[in-house]
DOMISE-291831 format. One record per residue: residue in three letters; x negated, y, z negated of N, C-alpha, C in turn. Coordinates in steps of 0.1 Angstrom, whole numbers, plus 5000, padded with zeros to 4 digits. Example, Ala and Ser with C-alpha at 12.3 -4.5 7.8 and 13.67 -1.06 7.14 Angstrom:
2
Ala486849434922487749554922486849674922/Ser487249784929486349894929487150004921/
//
This chain:
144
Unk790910520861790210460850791110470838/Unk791410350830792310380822791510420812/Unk793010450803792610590789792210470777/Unk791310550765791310480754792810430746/Unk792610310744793810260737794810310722/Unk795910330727796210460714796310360705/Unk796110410690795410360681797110330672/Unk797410440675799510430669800110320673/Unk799910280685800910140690800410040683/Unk801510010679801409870670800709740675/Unk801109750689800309580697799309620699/Unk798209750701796809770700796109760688/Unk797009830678795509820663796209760657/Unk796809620658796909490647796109400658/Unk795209400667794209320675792909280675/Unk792509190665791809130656790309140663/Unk789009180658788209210670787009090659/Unk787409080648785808970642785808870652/Unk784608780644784708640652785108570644/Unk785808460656787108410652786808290646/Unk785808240637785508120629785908200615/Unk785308340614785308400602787408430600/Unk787908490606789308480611790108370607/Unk789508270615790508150609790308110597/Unk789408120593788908090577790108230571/Unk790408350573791108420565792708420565/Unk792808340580794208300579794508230572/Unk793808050573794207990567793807990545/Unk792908080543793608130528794408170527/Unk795208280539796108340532797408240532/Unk796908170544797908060544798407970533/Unk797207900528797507850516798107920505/Unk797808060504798508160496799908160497/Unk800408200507801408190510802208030511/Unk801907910515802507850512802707810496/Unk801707880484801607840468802607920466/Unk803508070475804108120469805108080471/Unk805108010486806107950484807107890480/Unk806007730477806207700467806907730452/Unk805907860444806607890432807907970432/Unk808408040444809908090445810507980445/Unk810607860455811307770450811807710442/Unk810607690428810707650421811607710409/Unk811207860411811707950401813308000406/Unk813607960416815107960423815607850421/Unk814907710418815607600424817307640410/Unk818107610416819507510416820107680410/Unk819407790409820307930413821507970426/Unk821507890434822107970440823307900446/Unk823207760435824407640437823907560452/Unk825007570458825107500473824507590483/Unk824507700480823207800486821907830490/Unk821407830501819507840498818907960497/Unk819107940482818508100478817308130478/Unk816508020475815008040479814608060494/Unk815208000501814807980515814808140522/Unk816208190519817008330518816008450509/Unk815608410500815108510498813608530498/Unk812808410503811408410511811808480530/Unk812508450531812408470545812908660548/Unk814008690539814408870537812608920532/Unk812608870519810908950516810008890527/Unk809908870534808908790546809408880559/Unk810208940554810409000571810809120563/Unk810909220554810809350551808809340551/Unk808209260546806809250545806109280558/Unk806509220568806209190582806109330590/Unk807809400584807909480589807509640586/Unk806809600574806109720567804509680574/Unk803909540578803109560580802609590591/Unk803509560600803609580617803409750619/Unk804409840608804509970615803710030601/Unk802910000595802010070587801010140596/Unk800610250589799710320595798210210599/Unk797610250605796410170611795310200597/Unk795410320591794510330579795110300566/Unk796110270562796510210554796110140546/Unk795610210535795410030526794209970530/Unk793710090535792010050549792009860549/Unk793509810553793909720562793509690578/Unk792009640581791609590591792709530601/Unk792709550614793109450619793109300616/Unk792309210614791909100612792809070599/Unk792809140589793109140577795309130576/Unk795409240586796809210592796909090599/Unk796809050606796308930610796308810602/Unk795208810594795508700581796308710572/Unk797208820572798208840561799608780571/Unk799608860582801108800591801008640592/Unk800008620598800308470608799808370594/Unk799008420592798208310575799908290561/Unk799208470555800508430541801808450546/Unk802108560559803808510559804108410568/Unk803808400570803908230583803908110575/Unk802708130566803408000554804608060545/Unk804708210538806108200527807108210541/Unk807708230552808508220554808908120558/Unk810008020558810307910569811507910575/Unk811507940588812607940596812907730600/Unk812207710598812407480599813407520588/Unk812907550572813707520563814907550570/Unk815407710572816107780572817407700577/Unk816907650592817507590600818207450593/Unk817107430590817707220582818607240573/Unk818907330564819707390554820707420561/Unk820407520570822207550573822707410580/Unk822007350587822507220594822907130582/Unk822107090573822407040560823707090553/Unk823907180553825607250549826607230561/Unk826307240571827307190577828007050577/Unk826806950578827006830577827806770563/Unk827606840551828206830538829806890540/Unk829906950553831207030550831307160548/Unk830307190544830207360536830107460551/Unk830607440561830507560572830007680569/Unk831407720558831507890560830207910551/Unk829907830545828507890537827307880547/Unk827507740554826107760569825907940577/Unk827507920578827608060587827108200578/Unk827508190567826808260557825808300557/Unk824608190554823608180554822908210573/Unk823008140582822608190594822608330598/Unk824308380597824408540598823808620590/Unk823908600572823108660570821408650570/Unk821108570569819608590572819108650584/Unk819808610592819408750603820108840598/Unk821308890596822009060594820209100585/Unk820309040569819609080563818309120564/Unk817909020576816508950580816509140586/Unk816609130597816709270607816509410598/Unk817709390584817509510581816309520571/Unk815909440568814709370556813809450566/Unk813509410581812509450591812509610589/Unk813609720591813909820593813509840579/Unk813909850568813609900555811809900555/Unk811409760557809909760556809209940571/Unk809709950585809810040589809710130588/Unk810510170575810910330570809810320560/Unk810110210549808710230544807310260548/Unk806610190557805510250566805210340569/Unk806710420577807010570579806510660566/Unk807310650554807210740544805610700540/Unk804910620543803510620540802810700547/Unk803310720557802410820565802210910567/
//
């Protein structure tokens, strides 16, 4: 007979138990949230970072230290429901991050000529992306 499901593992208590009309209704706010914030980083970045996508770059690093604070946060945390993780991952970071942009941009620099900045941008956003994940991590850790 299996054991009660440990409550520490990450892929058991971020597993959303409302009903899922109520759910999708809180994804897609946060969704819309997240794509407004989108939005306003962009805005407030546009033409900082020259031939660079600095908005794209720096929604997607805070979108994945976020992710990754919220994945390994304690389960009581912030008395953060499942559901609530849930509408905050797949809803508000799913809209602020965009990996489409991410992609059309570096393809977009390459096509202009700008390589070494595509490569730039690809490598780091993952180097960064990863350690953004790990920092959010340790943060979570020291919350607990």
């Amino acid at each position: 007979m299996p054991g009660k499901p440990d409550k520490n593992d990450p892929t058991n208590r971020n597993k959303p138990t409302m009903n899922i009309p109520l759910l999708l209704v809180a994804v897609a706010a946060c969704g819309a949230l997240g794509a407004l914030t989108r939005y306003a980083v962009g805005v407030w970045l546009s033409g900082n970072g020259g031939s660079f996508p600095l908005a794209t770059f720096v929604v997607n690093i805070v979108g994945c230290f976020l992710l990754g604070f919220l994945f390994f946060a304690p389960t009581g945390f912030g008395s953060l429901s499942p559901e609530m993780r849930t509408a905050i991952a797949t809803g508000f970071l799913g809209a602020l991050t965009t990996f489409s942009t991410f992609s059309v941009e570096s393809f977009d620099l390459i096509g202009k000529g700008n390589v070494g900045m595509a490569i730039v941008n690809l490598a780091g956003s993952i180097a960064v992306g990863l350690l953004a994940v790990w920092l959010g991590q340790c943060a979570a850790s020291w919350v607990s």
